[in-house]
C-alpha positions as CSV (number, residue, x, y, z in Angstrom):
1,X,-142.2,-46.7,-60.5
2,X,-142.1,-50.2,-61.3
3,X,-138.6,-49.8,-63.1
4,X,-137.1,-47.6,-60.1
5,X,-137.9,-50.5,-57.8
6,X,-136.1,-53.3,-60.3
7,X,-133.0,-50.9,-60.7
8,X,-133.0,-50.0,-56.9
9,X,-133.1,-53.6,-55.9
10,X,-131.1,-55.2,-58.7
11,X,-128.5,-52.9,-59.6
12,X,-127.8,-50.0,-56.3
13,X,-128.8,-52.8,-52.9
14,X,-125.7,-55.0,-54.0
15,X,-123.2,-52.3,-54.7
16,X,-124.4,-50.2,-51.7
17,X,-125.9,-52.4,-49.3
18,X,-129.0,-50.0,-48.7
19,X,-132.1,-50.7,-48.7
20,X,-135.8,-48.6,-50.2
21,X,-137.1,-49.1,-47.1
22,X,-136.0,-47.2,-44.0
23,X,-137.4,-49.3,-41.5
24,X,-135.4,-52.3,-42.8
25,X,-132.5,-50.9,-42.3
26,X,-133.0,-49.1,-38.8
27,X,-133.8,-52.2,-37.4
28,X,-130.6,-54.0,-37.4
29,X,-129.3,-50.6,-36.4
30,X,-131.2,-50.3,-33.7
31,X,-130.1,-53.9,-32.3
32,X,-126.4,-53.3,-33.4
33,X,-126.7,-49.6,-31.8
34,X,-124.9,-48.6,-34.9
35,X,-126.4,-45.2,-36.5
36,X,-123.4,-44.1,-38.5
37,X,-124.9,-44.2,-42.0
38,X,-128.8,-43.5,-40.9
39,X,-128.7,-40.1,-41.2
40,X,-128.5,-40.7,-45.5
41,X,-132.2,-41.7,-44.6
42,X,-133.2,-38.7,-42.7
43,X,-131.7,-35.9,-45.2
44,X,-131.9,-37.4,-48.2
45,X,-135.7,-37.5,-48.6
46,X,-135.6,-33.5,-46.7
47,X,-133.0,-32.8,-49.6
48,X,-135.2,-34.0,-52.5
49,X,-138.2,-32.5,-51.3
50,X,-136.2,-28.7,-51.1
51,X,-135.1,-29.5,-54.4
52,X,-138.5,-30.6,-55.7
53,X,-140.3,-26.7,-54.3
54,X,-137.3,-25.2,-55.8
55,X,-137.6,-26.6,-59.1
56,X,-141.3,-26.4,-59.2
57,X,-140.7,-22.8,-58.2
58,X,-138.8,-22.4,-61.2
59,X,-140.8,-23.9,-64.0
60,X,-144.1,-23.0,-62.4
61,X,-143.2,-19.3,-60.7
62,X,-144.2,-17.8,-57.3
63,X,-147.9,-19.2,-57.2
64,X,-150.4,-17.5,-54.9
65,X,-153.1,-16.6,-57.5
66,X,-157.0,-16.4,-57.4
67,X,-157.0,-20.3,-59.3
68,X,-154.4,-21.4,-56.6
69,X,-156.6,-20.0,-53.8
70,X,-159.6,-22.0,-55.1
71,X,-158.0,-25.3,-55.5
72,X,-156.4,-25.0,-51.8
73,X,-159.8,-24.3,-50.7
74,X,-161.4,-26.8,-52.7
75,X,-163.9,-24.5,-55.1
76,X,-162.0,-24.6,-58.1
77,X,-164.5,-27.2,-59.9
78,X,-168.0,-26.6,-58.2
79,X,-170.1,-24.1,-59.4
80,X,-171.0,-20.6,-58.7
81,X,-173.8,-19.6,-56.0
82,X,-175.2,-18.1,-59.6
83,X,-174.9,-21.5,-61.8
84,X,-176.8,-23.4,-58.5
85,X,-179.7,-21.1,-58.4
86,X,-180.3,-21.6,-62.6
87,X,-179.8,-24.9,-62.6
88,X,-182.6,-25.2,-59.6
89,X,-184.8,-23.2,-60.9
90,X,-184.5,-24.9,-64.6
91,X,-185.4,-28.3,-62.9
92,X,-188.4,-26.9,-61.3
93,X,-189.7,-26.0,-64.5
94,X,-189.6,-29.1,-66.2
């Protein structure tokens, strides 16, 4: 991340003029009431995020299975209703 920042800043701001940071450059805009190059913000980070479902829909296929249910709902890593009564009940012996 680090080393994207240093390249952005150093090498792509002079030669482009843009900036990382939308906000930056919308406010000058916004005073100027010139828009014609802040659409690049607006697409550009709808863009990469297609591109990054479509390629994670081709390394990682469709999805949708019974592990990908439990870690949208949160239950992948907690135990059973099973595990929770054996555990209680080997604590109560001790």
């Amino acid at each position: 991340m680090g080393g994207y920042v240093a390249l952005a800043g150093l090498w792509s701001s002079p030669i482009s003029g843009a900036s990382m940071n939308p906000g930056r450059s919308f406010g000058p805009d916004l005073v100027m009431g010139d828009f014609s190059h802040f659409w690049v913000y607006l697409v550009g980070p709808l863009l990469g995020a297609l591109l990054a479902v479509g390629a994670a829909h081709v390394l990682r296929g469709r999805g949708g299975g019974a592990i990908a249910e439990r870690a949208a709902q949160g239950t992948l890593n907690t135990p059973s209703r099973e595990g929770v009564a054996k555990s209680s009940r080997s604590d109560s012996r001790e």
